[in-house]
N, C-alpha and C positions, 0 to 999 in steps of 0.2 A: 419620329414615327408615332403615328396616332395608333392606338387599339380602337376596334372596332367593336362596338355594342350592339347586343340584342335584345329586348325585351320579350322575358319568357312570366311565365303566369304559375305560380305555386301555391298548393293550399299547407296551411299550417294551421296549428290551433290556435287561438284566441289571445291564451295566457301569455304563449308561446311568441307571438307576435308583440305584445302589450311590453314583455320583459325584454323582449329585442330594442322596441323605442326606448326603453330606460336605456339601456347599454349605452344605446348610440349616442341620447343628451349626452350621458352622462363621462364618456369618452370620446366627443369632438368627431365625431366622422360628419363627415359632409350631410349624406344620406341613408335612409335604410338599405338600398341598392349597395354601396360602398362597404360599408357593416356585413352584406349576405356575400359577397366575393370576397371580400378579406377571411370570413368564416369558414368560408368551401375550402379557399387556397388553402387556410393553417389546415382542417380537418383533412383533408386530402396527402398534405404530405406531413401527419400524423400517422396515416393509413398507409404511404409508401415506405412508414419509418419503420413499420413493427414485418414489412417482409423484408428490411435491409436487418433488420434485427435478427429474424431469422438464418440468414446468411451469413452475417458477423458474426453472431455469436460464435458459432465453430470455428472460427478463424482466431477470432480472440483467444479461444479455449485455449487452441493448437501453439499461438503465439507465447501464450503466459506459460503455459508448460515448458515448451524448448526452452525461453528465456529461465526459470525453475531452476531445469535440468542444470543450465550452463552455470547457473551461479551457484547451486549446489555442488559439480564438480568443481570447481575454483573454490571453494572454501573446503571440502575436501583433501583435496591436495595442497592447500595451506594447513589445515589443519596436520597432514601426514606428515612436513619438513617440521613445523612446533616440535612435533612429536620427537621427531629424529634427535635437533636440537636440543629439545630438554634429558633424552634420554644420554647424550650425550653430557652435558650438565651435570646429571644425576652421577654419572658414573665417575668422571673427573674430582667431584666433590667427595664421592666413596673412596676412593683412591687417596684422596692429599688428606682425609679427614678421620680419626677414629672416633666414634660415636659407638658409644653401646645401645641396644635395642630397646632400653624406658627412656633413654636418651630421643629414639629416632620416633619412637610412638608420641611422647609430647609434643615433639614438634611437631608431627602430624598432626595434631590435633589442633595446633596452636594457629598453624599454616590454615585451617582450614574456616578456621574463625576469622581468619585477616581476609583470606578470600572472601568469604561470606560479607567480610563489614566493605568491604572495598570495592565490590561488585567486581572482583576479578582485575581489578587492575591494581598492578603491584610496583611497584618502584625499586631499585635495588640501590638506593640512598637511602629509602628509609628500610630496607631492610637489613643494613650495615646498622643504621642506627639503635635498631629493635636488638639487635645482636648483643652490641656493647653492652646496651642496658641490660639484658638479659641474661647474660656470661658475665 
């Protein structure tokens, strides 16, 4: 299927013309005609991109938020069973263990420094081991 041409007549300015023949040696198009529809086509659906821009963007907005929401309630409710869990932890270990209260503050303090160096991740191999050494 051939496309069919027309020859239409356009003024432009001088410079404007002179820097188009550069273009065109200097990136292989056939002709300056070839060079001025290649140019309309890209600038054209440049111009069609910035009204789908307007319309996506609230779409995007509307998307990134629910998506937000959903994976903030999921880490939520992971965070709230940690919770349970550790709270449970806590309590079992208060129960089988007697600790005095400069006892429970050092550690607190000690625990908080391993977090701090550890970026939160903790191991409970080497926290047997910290123990021994420690007691």
């Amino acid at each position: 299927m051939s496309k069919s041409t027309q020859k239409y007549t356009y003024t432009m300015p001088t410079e404007q013309y002179e820097e188009m023949q550069r273009f065109v040696e200097a990136n292989g198009f056939r002709s300056v005609s070839s060079f001025v529809c290649r140019a309309v086509s890209f600038y054209m659906a440049y111009l069609n991109s910035r009204n789908a821009n307007e319309f996506l963007a609230p779409v995007i907005a509307g998307t990134l938020k629910s998506e937000i929401r959903s994976v903030e309630k999921n880490l939520s409710e992971m965070i709230f069973k940690l919770a349970v869990e550790q709270s449970m932890a806590n309590n079992i270990t208060a129960y089988c263990n007697n600790y005095d209260m400069d006892e429970f503050d050092g550690l607190r303090r000690d625990c908080e420094r391993i977090v701090a160096e550890t970026n939160g991740i903790i191991d409970l191999e080497e926290a047997f081991r910290w123990q021994e050494e420690e007691y």
